[in-house]
C-alpha positions as CSV (number, residue, x, y, z in Angstrom):
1,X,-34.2,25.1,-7.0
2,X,-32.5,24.4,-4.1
3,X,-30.9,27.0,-2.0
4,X,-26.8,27.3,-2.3
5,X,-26.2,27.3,1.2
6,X,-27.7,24.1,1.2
7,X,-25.7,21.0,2.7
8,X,-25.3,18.5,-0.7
9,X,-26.7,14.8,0.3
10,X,-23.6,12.2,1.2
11,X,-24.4,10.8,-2.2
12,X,-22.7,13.8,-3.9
13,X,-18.9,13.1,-2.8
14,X,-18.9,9.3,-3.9
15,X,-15.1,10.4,-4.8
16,X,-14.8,12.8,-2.9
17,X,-14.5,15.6,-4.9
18,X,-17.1,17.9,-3.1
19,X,-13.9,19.9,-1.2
20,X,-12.1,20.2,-4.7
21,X,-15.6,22.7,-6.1
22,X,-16.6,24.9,-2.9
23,X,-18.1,27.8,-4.5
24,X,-16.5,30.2,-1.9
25,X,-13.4,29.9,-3.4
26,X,-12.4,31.3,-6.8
27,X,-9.9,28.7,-8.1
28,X,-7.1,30.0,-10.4
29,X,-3.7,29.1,-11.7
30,X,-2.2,30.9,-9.6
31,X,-4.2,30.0,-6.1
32,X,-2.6,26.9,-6.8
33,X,0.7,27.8,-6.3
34,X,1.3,28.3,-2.2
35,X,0.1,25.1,-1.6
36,X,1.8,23.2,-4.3
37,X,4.9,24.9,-3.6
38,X,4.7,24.0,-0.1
39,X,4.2,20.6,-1.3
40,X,6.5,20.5,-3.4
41,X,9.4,21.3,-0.6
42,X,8.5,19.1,1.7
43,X,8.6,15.9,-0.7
44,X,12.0,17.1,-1.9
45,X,13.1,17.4,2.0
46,X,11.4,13.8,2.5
47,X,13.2,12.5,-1.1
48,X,16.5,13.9,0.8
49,X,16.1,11.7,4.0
50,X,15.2,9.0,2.5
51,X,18.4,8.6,-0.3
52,X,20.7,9.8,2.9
53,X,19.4,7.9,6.1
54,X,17.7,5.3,4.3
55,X,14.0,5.3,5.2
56,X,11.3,5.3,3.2
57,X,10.3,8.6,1.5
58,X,6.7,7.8,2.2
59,X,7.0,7.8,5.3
60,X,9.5,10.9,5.9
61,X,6.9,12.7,3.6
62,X,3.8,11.7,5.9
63,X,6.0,12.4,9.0
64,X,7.1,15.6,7.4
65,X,3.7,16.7,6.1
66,X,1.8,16.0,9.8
67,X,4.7,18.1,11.3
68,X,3.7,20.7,8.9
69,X,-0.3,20.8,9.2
70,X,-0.5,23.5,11.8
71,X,0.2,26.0,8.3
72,X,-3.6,24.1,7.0
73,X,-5.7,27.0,9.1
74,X,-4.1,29.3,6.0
75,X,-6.7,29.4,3.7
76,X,-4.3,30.7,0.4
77,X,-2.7,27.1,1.0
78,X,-5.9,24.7,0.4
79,X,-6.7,25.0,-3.3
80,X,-2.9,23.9,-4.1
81,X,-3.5,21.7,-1.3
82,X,-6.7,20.5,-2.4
83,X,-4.9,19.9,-6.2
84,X,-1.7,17.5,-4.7
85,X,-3.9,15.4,-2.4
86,X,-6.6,14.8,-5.7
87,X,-5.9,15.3,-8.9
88,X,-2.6,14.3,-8.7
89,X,-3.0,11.4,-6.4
90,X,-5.5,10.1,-9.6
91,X,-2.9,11.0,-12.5
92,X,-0.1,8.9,-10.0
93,X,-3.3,6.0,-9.7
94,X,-3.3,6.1,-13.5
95,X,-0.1,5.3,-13.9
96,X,0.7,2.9,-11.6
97,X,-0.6,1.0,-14.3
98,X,2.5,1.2,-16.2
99,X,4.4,-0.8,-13.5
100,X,1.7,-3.9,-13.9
101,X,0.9,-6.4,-16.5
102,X,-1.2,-9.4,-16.8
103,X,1.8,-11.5,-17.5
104,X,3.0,-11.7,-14.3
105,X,-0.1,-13.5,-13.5
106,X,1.1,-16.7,-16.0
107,X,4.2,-16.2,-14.5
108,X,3.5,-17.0,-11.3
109,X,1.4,-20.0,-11.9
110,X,-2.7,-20.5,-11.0
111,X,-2.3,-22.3,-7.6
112,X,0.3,-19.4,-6.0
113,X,-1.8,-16.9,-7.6
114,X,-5.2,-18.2,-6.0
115,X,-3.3,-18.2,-3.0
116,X,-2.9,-14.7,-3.3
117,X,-6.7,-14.4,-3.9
118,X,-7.8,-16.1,-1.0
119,X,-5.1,-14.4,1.6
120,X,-6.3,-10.9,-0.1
121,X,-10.1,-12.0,0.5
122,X,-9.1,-12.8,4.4
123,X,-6.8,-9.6,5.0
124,X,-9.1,-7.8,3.9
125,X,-12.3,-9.8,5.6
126,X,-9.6,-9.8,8.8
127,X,-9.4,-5.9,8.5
128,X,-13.1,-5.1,8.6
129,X,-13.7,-7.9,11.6
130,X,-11.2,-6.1,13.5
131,X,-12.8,-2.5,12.8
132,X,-16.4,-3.9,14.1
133,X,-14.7,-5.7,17.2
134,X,-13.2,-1.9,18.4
135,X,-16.4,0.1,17.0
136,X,-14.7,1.3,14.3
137,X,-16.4,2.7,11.0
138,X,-16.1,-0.8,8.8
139,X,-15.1,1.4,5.6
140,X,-11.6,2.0,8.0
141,X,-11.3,-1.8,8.1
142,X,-11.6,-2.2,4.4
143,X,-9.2,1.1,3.6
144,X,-6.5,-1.0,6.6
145,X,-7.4,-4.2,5.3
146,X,-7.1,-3.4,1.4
147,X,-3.9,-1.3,1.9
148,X,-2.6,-4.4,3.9
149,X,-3.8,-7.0,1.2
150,X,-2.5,-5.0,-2.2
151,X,0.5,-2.8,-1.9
152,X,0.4,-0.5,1.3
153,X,0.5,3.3,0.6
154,X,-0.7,3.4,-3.2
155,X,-3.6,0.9,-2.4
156,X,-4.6,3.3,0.1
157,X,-4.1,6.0,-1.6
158,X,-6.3,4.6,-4.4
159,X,-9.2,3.4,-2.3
160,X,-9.7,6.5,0.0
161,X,-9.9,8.0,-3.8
162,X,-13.1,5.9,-4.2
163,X,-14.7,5.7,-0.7
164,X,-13.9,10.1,-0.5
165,X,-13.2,12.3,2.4
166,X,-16.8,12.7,3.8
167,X,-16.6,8.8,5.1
168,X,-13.1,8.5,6.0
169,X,-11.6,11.4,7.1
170,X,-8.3,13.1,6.7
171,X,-7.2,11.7,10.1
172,X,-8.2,8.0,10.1
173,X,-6.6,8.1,6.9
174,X,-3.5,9.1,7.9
175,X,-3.9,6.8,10.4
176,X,-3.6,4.1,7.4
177,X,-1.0,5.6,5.8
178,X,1.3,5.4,8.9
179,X,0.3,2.6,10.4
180,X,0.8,0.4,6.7
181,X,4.1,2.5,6.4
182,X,5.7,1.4,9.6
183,X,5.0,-2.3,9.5
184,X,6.1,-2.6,5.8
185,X,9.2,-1.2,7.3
186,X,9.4,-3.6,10.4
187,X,8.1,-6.6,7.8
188,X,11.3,-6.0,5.7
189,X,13.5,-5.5,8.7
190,X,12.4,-8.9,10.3
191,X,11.0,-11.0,7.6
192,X,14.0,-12.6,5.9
193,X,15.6,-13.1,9.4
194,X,12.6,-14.9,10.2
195,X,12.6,-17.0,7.0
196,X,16.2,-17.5,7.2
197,X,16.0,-19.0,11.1
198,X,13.4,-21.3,9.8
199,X,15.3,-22.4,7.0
200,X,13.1,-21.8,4.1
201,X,14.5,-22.6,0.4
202,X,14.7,-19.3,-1.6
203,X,11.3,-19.9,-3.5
204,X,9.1,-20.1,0.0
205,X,11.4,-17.5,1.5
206,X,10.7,-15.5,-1.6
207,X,7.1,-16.5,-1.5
208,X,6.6,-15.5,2.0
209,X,8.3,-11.7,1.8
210,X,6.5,-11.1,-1.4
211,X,3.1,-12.1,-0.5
212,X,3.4,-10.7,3.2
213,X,5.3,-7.4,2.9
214,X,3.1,-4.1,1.5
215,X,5.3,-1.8,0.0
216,X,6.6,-3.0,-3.4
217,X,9.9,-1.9,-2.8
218,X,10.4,-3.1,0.1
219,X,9.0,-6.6,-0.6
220,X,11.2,-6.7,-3.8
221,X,14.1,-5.1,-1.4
222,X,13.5,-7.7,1.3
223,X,13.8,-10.7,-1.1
224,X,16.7,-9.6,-2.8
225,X,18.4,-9.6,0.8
226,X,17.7,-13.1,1.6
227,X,19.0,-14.1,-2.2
228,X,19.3,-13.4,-5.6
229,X,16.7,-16.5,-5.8
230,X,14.6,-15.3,-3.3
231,X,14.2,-11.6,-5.0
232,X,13.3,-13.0,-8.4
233,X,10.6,-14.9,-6.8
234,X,9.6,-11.7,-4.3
235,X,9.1,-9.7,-6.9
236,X,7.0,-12.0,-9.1
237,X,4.7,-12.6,-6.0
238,X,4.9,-8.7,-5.2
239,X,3.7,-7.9,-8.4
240,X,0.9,-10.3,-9.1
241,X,-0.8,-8.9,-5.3
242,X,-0.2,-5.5,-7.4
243,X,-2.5,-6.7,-10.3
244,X,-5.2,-7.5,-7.7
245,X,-5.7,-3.5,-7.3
246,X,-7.9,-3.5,-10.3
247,X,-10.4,-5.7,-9.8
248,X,-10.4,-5.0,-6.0
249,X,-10.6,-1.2,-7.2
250,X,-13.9,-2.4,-9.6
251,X,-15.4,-4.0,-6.7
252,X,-15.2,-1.2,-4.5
253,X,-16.1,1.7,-6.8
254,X,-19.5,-0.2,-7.3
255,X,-20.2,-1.1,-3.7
256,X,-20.1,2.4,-2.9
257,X,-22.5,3.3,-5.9
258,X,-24.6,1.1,-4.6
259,X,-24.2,2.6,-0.7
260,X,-24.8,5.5,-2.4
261,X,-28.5,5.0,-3.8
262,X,-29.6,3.2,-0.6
263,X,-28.6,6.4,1.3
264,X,-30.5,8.6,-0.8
265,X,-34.5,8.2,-1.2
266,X,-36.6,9.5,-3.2
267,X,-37.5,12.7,-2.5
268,X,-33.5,13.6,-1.8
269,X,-31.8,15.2,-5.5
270,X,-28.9,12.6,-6.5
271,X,-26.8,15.8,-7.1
272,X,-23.6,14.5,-8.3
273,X,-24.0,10.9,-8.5
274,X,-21.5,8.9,-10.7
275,X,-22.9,6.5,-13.5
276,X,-19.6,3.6,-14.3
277,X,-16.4,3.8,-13.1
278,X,-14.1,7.0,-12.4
279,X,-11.9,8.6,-14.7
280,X,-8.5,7.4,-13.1
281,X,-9.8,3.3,-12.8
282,X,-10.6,3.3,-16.2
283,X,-7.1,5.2,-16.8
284,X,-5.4,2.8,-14.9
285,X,-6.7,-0.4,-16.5
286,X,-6.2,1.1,-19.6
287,X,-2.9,1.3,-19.2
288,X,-2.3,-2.4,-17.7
289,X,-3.7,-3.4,-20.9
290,X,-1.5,-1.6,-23.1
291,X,1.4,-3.0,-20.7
292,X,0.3,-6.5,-21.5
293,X,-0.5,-6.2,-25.3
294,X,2.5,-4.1,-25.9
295,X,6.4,-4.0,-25.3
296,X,6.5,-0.4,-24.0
297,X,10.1,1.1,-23.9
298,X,11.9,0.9,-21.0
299,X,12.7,4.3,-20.8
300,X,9.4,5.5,-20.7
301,X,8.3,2.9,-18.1
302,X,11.4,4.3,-16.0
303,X,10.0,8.0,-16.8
304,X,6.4,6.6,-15.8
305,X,6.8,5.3,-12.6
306,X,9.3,7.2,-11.3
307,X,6.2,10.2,-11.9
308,X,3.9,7.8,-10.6
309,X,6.1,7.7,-7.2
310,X,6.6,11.5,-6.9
311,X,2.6,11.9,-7.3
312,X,2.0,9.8,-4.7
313,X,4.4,11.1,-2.7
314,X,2.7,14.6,-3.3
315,X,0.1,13.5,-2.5
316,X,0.8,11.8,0.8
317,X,2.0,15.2,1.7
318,X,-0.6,17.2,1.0
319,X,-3.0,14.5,2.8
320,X,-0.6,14.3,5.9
321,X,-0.6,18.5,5.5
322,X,-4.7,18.8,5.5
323,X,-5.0,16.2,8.6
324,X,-5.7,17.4,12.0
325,X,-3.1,16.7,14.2
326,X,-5.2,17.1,17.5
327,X,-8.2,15.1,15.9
328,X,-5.4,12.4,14.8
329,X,-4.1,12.1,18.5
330,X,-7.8,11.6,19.8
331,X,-8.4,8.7,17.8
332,X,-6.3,6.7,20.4
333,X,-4.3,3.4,19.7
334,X,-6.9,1.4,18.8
335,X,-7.4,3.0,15.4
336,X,-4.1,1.1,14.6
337,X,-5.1,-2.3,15.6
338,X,-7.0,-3.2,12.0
339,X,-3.5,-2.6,10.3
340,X,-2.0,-4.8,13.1
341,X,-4.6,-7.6,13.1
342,X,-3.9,-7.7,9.2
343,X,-0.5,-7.5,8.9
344,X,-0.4,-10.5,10.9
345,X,-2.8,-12.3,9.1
346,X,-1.1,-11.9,6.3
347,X,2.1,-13.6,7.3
348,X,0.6,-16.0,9.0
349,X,-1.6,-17.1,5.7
350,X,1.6,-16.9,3.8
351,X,3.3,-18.8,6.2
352,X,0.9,-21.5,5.8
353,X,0.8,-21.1,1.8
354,X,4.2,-22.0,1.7
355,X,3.7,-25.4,3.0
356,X,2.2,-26.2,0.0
357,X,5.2,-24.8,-2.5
């Protein structure tokens, strides 16, 4: 038997759940509740700036949150911490889901939609690249380059649920989060300005924005403000990059099984080590599924992502909470330049995609 002091082998937090069952601390109901509560107010504080000034509420909660993460040395605050930046981050993964179906896929047509398959494939390719080139862990690339590719905040979210905590951190995920947050913002800004000065017809206009842009909301947003035309066509695009999340989610949960047994040898216990996929992927493409096959009503859909969008949101605070603002500064600028590098890739692949429209 081994001893409990014991450190568990890197195979053990494939999800990165070995924070959420420390055996020092006696998790109740109520140990839950300073840090959710805490959570809890500084998402409705960032909900508040964002439907009054206009920014995102992702990024107010992630600025918020890191403003906050001085009050993580208090130990009563990390199991309700601990809950908002996991659990709920996989129930808000799950039903993301209801905001996706395979029909937007037919929709869209096979040519633009391989088109979104190949500029994924190079984003992402174009995010790991960059990592190497600055000696940067290549798992950072991929989290950059896959946030980039799918839908910026959520896709992160979602794949620093698969790759876990003990290979990207709580910094260099933040990192991410900002970095994906702020150019979705600048893309919308810019992006229909840009299409407009080129004079692109409202189906490459809308082509461009919604293949180019993370965020879904501001992708659909940004389309929608070049034309009525141009939105329709945004948020077809948007959409079909969001159904891309599952399979890319598939592909990543079993590379990192895989990682997993070549770190551990024989004579090293496989304490912990996941057979299949996780709980919330097979959630979540459940629920694309029963999106497609069925004609869900809309008021439950409403119900479902506007709780998927407060999760996350939680979430993104409690991360943003946890993160080390000291060991987030020492990282230096160059942690940035994978999100950089592939948020210009991906408008200048989209750029060349819509010659072909």
């Amino acid at each position: 038997m081994s001893h409990p002091d014991r450190e568990l082998p890197l195979v053990a937090d494939l999800y990165g759940e070995l924070q959420l069952a420390e055996p020092s601390q006696k998790r109740t109901v109520l140990s839950h509740f300073p840090g959710f509560a805490l959570v809890g107010i500084v998402s409705l504080a960032a909900l508040w700036l964002s439907e009054h000034y206009g920014p995102p509420a992702i990024l107010m909660g992630l600025l918020l949150g890191l403003a906050m993460s001085f009050v993580n040395a208090d130990k009563r605050l990390s199991t309700g911490l601990d809950f908002s930046s996991q659990t709920l981050l996989r129930i808000g993964i799950v039903l993301i889901g209801m905001r996706i179906s395979f029909n937007e896929i037919t929709s869209l047509g096979i040519a633009p939609f391989i088109s979104l398959i190949a500029i994924m494939v190079v984003v992402i390719g174009t995010g790991i690249v960059a990592a190497r080139l600055f000696k940067l862990d290549p798992l950072f690339g991929l989290l950059a380059g896959g946030a980039t590719a799918i839908c910026g905040a959520s896709a992160a979210l979602a794949l620093w649920s698969i790759i876990g905590t003990k290979r990207i951190d709580q910094s260099r995920f933040t990192i991410v989060l900002l970095g994906t947050t702020v150019a979705s913002a600048f893309a919308m800004t810019f992006y229909p300005s840009i299409a407009g000065f080129l004079g692109l017809s409202d189906k490459q206009a809308g082509f461009l924005i919604g293949a180019s842009i993370h965020d879904v909301a501001q992708a659909i947003g940004g389309g929608f403000s070049y034309s009525p035309e141009a939105g329709e066509v945004a948020t077809v695009v948007k959409l079909s990059r969001v159904t891309l999340l599952a399979p890319l989610l598939i592909i990543i949960a079993m590379i990192m099984q895989k990682m997993a047994v070549k770190d551990t040898d024989s004579t090293t216990p496989k304490i912990g080590l996941r057979q299949g996929l996780p709980w919330f992927i097979v959630g979540f493409i459940a629920l694309i599924t029963i999106n497609s096959m069925f004609q869900l009503p809309p008021a439950f859909v409403e119900f479902g992502n506007k709780l998927a969008s407060m999760l996350l949101l939680f979430a993104v605070v409690a991360a943003a909470i946890k993160s080390n603002l000291g060991g987030l500064m020492s990282h230096g600028w160059h942690c940035f330049v994978p999100v950089v590098m592939t948020t210009a890739m991906a408008f200048l692949l989209s750029m060349l995609a819509i010659q072909f429209l």
